[in-house]
N, C-alpha and C positions, 0 to 999 in steps of 0.2 A: 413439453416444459418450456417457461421463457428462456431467452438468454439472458445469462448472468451478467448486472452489469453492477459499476456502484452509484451510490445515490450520494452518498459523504464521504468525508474522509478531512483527519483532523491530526493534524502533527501534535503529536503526546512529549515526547524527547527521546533523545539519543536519534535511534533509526525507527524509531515508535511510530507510528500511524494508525488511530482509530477508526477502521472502516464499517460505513453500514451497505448492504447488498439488496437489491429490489425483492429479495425473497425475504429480508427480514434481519439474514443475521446480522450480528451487530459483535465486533470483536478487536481486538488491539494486535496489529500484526510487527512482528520485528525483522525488519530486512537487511540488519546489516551486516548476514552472510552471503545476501544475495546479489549484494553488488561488487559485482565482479565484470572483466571485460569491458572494452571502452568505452562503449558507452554510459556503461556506470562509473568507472571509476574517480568521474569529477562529481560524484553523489558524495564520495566520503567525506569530502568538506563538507560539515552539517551543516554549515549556513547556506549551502547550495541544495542539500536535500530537500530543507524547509520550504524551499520555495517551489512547490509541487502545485500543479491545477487540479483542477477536478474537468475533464471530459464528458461527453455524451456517456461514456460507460467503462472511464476507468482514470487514475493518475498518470500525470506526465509531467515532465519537467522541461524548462525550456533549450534542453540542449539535445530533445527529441526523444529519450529517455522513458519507457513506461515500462510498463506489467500487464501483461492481460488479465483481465477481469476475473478467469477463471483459475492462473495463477496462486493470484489473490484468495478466490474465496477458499482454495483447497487450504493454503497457509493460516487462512482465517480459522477453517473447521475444526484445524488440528491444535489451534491456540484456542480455541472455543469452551473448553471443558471449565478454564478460567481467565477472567482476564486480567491480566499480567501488567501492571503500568511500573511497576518497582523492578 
């Protein structure tokens, strides 16, 4: 199987991120239980979440900041059934 990586991703709001994945899926992930620990915890100011990259194969923010890809897609899978923007 490849590895999982993402192709997109699109600040929705709040802690919202529309991710798409090289296998296809396509789903709206909400992370703002997941930021926790120092590294996150200057993500909770939303103007600072907002400003996320997109990498060779996942999000990152400039204060070194990510999720791995496979993170990602499981959180994706489990919001997958519908996607959730409200």
């Amino acid at each position: 199987m490849k590895h999982i990586k993402l192709i997109s991703a699109n600040y929705i709001k709040d802690y919202k991120i529309e991710v798409t994945f090289n296998n296809g899926l396509k789903s709206v992930v909400d992370l703002e239980n997941e930021l926790w620990g120092e590294i996150f915890e200057p993500l909770k100011d939303r103007d600072k979440f907002k400003k996320f990259n997109l990498n060779p194969f996942t999000i990152e923010w400039e204060n070194g900041a990510d999720f791995s890809p496979e993170f990602l897609y499981e959180l994706a899978s489990k919001e997958n059934s519908e996607i959730k923007i409200n």
